[in-house]
N, CA and C of each residue as an Amber inpcrd file, in Angstrom:
protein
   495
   0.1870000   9.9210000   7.0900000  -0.3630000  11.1170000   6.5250000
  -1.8710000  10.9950000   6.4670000  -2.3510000  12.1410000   7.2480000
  -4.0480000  11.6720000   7.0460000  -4.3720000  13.0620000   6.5580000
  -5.2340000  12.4780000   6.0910000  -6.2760000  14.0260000   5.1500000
  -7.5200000  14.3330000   5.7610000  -8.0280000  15.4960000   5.3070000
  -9.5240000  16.1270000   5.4150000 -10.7340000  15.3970000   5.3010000
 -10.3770000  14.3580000   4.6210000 -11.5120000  12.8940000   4.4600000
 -11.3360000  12.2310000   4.7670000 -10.2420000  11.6580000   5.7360000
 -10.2300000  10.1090000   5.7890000  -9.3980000   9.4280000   5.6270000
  -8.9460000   9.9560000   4.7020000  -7.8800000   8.5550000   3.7440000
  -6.9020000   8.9330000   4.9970000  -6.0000000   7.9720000   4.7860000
  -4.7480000   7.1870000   5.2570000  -3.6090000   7.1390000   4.3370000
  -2.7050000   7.4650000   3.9940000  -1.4270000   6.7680000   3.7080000
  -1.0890000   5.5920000   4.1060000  -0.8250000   4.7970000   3.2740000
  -0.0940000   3.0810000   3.9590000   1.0630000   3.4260000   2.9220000
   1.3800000   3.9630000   1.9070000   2.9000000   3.9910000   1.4360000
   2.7850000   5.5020000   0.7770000   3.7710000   6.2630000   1.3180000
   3.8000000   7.2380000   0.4590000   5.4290000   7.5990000   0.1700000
   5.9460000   7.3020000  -1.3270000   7.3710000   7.1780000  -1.4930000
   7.0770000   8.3400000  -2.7240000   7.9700000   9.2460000  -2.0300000
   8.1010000  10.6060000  -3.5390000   9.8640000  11.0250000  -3.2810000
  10.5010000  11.2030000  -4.3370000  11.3000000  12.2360000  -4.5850000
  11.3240000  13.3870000  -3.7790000  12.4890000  13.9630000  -3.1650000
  12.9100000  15.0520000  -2.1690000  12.2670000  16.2050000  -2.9040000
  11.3570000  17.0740000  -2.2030000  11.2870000  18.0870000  -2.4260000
  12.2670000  19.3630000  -3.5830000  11.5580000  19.7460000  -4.6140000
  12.6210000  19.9880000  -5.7630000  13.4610000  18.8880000  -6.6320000
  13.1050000  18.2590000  -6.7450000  13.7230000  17.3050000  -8.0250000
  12.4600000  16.7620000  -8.9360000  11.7230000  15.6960000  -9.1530000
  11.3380000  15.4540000 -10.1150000   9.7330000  15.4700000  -9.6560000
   9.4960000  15.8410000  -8.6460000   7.9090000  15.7480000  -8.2050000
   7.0560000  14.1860000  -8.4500000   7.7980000  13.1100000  -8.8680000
   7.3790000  12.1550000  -9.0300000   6.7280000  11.4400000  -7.6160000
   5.8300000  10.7820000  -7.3090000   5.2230000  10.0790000  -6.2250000
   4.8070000   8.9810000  -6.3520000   4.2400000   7.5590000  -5.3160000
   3.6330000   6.4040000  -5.7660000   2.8080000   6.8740000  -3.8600000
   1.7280000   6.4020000  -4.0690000   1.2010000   6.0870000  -2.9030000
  -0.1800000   5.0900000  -2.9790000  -0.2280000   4.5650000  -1.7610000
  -1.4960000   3.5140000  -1.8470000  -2.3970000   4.6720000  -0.6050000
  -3.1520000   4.8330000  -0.6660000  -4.2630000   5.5610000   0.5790000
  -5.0400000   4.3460000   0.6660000  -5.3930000   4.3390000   1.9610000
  -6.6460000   3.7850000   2.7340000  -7.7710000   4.6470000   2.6100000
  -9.0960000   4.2070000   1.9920000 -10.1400000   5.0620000   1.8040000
 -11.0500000   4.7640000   2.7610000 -10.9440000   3.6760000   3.8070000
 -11.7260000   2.8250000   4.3630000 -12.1740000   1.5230000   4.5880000
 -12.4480000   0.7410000   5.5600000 -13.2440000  -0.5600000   5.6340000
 -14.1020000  -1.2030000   4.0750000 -13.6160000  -2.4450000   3.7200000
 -14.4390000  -2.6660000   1.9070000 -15.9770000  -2.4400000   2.6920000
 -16.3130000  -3.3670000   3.7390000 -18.0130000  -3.5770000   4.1370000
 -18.0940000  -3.8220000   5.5180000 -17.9540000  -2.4910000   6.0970000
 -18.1620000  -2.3870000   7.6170000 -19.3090000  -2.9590000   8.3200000
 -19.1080000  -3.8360000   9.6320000 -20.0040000  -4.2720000   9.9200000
 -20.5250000  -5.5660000   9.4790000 -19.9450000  -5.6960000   8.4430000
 -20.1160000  -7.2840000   7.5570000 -19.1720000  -8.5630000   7.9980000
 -19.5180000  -9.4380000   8.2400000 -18.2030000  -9.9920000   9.1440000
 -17.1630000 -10.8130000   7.8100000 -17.9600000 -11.4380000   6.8300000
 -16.4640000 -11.7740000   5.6690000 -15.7480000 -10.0570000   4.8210000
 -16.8520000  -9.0040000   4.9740000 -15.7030000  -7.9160000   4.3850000
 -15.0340000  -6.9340000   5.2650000 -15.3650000  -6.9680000   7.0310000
 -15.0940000  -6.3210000   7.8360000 -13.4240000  -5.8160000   7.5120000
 -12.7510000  -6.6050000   7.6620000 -10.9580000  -6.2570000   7.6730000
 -10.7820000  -6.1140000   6.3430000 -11.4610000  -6.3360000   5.0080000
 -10.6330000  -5.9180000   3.9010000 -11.0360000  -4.2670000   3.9030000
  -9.8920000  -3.5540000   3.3240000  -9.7300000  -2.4120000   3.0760000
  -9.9250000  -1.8480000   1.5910000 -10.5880000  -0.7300000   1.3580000
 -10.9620000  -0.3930000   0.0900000  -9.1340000   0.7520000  -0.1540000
  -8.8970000   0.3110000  -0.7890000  -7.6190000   1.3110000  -1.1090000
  -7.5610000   2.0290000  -3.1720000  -6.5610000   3.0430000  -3.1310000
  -5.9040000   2.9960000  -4.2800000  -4.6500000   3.3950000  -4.5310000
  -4.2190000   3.0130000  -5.6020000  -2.5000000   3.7180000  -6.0800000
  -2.9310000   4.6380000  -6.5090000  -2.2630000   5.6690000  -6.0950000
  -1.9430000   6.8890000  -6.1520000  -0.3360000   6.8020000  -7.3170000
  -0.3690000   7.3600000  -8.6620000   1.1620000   7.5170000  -9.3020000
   0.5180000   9.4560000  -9.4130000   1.8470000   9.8630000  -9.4320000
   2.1020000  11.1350000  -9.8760000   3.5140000  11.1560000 -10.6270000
   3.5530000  11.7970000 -11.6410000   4.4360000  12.2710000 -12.4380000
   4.4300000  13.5300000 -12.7070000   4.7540000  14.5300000 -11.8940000
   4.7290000  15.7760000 -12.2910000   3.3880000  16.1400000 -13.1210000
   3.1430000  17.1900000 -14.0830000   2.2050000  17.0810000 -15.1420000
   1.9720000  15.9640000 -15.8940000   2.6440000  15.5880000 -15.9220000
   2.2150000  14.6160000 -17.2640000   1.8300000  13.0800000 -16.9920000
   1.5320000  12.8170000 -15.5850000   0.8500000  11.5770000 -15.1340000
   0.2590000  11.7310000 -13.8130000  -1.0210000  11.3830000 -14.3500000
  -1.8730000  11.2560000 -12.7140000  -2.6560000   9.9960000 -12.8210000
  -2.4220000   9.2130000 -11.9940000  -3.5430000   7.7140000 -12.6390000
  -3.4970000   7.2540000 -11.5170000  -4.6840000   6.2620000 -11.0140000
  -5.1910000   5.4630000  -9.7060000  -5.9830000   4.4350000 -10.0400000
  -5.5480000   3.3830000  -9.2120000  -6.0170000   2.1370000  -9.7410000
  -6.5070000   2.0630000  -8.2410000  -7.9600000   1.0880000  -8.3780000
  -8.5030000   0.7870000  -6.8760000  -8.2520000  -0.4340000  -6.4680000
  -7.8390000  -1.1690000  -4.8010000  -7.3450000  -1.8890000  -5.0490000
  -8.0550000  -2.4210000  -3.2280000  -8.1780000  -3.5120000  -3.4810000
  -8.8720000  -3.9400000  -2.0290000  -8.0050000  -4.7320000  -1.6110000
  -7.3260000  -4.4550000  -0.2650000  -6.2110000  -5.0740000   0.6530000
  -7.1400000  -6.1370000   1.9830000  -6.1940000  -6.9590000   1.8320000
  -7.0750000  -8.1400000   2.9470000  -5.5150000  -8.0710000   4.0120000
  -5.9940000  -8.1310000   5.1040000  -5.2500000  -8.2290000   5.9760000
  -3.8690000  -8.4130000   5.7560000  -3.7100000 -10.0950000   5.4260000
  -2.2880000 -10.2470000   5.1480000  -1.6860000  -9.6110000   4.4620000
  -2.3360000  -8.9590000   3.4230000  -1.8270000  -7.7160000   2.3980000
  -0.5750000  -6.7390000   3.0990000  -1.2420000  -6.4270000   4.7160000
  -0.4980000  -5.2740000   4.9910000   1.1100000  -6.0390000   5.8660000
   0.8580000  -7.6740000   6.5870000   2.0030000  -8.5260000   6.5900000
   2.7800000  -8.3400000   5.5410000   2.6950000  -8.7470000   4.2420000
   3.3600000  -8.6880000   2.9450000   4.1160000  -7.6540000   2.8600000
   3.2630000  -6.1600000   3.2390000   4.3840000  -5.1160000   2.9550000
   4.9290000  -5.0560000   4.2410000   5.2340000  -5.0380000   4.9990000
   5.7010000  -5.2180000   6.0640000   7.0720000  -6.5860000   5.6550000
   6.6980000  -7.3510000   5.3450000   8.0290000  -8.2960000   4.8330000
   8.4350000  -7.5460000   3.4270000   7.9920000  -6.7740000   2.3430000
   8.7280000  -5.7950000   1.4740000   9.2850000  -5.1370000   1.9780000
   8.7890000  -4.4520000   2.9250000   9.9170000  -3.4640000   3.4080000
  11.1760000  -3.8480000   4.3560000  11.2530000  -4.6090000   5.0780000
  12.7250000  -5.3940000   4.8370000  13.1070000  -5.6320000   4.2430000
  12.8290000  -6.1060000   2.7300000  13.3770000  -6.5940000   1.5680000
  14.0830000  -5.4280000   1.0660000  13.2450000  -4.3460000   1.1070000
  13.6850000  -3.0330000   0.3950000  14.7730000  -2.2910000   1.6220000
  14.7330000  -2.4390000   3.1130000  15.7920000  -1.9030000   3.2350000
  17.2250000  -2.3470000   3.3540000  16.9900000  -3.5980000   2.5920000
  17.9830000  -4.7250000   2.5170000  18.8330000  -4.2280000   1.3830000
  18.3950000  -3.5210000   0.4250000  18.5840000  -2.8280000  -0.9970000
  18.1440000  -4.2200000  -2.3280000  16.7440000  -5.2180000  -1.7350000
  16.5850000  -6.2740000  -2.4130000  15.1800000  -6.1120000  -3.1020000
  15.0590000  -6.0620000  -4.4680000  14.1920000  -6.3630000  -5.0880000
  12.7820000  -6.9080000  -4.2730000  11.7720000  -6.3940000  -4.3370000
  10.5120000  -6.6620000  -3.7970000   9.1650000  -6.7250000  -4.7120000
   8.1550000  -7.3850000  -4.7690000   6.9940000  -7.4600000  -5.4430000
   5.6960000  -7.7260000  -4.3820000   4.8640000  -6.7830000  -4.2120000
   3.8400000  -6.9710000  -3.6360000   2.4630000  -7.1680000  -4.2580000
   1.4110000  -7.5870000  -3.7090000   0.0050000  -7.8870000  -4.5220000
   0.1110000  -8.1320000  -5.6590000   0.8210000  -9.5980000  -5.6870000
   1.4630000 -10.2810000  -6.8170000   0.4350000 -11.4200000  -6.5220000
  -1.2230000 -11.8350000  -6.0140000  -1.8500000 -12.5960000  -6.2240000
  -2.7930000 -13.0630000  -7.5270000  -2.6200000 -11.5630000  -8.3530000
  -3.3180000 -11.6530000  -9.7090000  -4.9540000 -11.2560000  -9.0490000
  -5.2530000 -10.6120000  -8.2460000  -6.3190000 -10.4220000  -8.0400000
  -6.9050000  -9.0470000  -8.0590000  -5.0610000  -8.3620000  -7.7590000
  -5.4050000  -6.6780000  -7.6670000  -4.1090000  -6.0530000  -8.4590000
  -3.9310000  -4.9410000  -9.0660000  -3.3000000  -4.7110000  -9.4310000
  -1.4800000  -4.5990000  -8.8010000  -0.2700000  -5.3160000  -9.2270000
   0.5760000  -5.3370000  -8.4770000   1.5570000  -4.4870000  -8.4040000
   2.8130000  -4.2330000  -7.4270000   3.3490000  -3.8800000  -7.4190000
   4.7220000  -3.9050000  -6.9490000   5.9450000  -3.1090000  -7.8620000
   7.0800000  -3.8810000  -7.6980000   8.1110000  -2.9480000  -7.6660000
   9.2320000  -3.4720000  -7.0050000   9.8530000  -2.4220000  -6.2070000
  11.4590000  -2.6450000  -6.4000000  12.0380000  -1.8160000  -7.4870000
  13.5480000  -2.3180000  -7.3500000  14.7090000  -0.9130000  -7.3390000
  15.4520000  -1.5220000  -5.8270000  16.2700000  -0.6230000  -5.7790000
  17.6420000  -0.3140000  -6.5410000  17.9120000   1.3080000  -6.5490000
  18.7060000   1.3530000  -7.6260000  19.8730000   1.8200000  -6.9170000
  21.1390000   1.3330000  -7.6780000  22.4570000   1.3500000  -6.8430000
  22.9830000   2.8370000  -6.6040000  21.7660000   3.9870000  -7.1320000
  22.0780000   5.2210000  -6.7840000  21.6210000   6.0170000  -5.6050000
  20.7310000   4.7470000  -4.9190000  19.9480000   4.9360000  -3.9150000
  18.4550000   5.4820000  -4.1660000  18.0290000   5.7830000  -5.4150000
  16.7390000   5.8640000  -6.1140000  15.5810000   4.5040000  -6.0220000
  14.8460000   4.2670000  -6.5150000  13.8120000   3.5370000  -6.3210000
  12.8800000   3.7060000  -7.2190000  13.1090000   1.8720000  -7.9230000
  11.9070000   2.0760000  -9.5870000  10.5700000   1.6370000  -8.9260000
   9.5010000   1.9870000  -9.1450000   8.6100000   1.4500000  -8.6810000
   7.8300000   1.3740000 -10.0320000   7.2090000   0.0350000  -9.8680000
   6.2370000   0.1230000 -11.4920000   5.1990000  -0.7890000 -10.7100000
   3.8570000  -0.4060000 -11.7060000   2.7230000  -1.0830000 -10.7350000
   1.7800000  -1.3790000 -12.3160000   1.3190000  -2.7910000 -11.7640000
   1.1300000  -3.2800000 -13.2550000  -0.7160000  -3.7890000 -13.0660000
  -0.9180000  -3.4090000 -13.5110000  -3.0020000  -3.6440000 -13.5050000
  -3.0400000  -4.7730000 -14.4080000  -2.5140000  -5.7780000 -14.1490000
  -3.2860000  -7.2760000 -14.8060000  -4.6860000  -7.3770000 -15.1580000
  -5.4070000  -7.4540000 -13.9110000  -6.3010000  -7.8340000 -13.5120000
  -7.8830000  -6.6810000 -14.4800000  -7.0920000  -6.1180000 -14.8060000
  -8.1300000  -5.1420000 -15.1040000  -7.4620000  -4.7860000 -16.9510000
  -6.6710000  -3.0960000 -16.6310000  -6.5910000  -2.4960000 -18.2080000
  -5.2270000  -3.5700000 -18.7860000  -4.4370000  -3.8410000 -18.0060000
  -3.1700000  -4.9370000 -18.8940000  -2.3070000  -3.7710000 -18.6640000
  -2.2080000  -2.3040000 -18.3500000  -1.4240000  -1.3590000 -18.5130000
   0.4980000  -1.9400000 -17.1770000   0.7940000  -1.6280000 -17.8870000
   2.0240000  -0.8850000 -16.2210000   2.5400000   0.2560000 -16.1590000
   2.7200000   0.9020000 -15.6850000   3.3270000   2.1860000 -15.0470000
   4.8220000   2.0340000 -14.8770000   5.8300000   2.2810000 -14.7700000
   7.1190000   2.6020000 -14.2990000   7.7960000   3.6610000 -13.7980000
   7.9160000   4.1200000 -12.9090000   8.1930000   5.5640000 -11.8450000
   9.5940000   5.4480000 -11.4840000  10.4510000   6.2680000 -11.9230000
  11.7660000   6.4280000 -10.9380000  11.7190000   7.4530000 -10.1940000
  12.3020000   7.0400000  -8.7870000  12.3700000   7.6450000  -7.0170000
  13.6670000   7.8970000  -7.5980000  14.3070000   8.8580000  -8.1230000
  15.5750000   9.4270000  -7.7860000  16.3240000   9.6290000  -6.7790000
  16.0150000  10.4180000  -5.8280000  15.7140000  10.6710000  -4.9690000
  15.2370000  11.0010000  -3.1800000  15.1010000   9.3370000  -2.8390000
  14.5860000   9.1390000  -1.7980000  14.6020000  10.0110000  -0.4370000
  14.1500000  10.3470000   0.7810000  14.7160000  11.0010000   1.7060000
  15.7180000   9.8830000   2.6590000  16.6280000  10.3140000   3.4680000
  17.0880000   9.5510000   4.3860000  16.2080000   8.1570000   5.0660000
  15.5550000   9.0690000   5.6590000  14.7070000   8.0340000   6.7510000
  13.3310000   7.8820000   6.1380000  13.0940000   7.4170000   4.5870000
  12.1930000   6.9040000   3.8860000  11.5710000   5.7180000   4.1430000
  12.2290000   4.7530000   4.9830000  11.7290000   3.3370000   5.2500000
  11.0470000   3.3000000   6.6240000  11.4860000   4.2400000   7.2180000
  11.1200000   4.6710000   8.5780000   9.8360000   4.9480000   8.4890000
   9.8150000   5.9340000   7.8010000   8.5330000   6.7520000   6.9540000
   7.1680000   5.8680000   6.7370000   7.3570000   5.0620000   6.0150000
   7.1360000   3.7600000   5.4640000   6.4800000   2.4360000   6.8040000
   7.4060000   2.7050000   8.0520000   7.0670000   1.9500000   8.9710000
   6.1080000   2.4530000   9.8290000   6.1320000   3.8160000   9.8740000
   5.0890000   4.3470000  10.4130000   4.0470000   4.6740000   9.8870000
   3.6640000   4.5770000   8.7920000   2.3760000   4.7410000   7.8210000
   1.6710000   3.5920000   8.3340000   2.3230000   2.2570000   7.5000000
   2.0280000   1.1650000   8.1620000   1.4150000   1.1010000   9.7370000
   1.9990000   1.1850000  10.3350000   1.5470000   1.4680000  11.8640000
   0.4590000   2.3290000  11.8400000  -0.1440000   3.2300000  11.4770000
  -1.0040000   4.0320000  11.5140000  -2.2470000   3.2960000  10.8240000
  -1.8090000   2.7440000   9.9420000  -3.5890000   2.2140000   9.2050000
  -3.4660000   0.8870000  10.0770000  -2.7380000   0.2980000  10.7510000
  -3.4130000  -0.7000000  11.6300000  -3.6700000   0.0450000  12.5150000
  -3.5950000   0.8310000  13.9240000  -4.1490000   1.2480000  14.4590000
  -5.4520000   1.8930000  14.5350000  -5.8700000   2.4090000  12.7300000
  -6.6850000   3.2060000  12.4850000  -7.8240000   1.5880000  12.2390000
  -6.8140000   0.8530000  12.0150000  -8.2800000  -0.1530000  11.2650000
  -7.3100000  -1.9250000  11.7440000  -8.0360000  -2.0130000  12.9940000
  -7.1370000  -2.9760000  13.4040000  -8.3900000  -4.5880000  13.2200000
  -7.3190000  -5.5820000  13.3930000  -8.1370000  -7.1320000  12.9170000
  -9.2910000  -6.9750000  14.2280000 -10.7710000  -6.6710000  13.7440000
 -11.4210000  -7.2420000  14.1160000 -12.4430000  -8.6580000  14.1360000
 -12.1790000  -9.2180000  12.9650000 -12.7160000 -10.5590000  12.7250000
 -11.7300000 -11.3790000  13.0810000 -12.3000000 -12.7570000  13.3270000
 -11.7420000 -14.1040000  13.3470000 -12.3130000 -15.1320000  12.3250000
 -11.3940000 -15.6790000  11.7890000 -11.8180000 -17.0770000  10.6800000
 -12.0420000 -18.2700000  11.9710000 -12.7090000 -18.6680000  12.4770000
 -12.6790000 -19.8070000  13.4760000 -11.9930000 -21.2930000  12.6930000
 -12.6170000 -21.2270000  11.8190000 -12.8910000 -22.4490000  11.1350000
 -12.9200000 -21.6130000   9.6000000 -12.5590000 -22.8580000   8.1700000
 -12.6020000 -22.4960000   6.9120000 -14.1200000 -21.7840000   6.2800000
 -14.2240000 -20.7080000   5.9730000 -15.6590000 -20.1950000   5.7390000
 -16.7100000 -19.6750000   6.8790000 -15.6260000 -19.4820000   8.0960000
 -16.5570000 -19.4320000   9.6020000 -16.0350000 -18.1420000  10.3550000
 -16.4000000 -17.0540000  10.2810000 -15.8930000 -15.7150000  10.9890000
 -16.8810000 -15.7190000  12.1770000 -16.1470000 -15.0650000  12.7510000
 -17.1140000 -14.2330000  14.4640000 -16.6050000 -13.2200000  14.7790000
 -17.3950000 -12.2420000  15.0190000 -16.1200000 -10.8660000  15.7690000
 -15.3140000 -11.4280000  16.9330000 -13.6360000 -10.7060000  17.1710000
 -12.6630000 -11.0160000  17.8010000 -13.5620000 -10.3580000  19.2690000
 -12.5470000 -11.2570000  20.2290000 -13.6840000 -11.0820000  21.6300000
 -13.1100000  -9.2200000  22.2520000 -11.8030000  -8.7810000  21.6110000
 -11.0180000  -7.7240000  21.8980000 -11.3490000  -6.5770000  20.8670000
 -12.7460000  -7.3270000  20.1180000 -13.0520000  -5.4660000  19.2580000
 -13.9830000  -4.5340000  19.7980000 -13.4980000  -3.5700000  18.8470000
 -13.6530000  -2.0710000  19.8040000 -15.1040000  -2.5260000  19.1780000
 -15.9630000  -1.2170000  20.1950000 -16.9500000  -1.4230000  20.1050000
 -17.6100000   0.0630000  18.8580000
């Protein structure tokens, strides 16, 4: 899902049209420090929660590469119908993912690192081909923002010899 500015979708999980209007999404807002070779590949992101009226809140959250591996191994987990926890490094706010035997989906996302708050969202809901959904978002913010650095060595980056120009 891309917008009028920019952003990206990398997860967007809401409730079927007509039921509870509830949503969780992470957007890609962009590169953290383009052009910089240690912040080139991290990504400036945020959670997106919606609760109908009565909750709108976003936490900002900077994704490093392997970040987007991780969900990529959640989401097998999740279409496994298995409990998942992502950006569980204590560095950014996390998030956690447990499926419900009604075919719904709790998602709660917990800001350690910052207010101490958590959130808890039930996906009543889901669509069919939600994970699908999910795989192709994914696919889209790497294409949109693919590894151009290399770590050579510990503390040692160079641009990859295959980045765009």
């Amino acid at each position: 899902m891309h917008s009028a500015d920019g952003v990206i979708d990398l997860i967007h999980l809401a409730d079927r049209p007509g039921t509870s209007g509830h949503s969780v999404s992470v957007r890609v807002l962009g590169r953290s420090r383009p052009g910089i070779l240690t912040g080139h590949d991290l990504l400036d992101c945020e959670i997106v929660i919606l609760a109908g009226e009565s909750l709108d809140a976003s936490f900002p959250v900077t994704l490093f590469p392997e970040d987007l591996e991780d969900w990529e191994e959640n989401l097998a987990e999740l279409e496994a119908q298995r409990f998942a926890t992502w950006l569980n490094s204590g560095r950014t706010p996390s998030m956690r993912f447990k499926p419900e035997e009604s075919g719904g989906l709790s998602v709660s996302v917990h800001d350690g690192p910052s207010t101490g708050i958590t959130v808890t969202l039930p996906l009543s809901v889901l669509p069919p081909a939600w994970a699908a959904e999910q795989r192709d978002l994914l696919t889209r913010v790497r294409e949109a923002y693919p590894r151009e650095v290399a770590e050579t060595s510990p503390g040692a980056y160079e641009w990859r010899r295959d980045r765009r120009s």
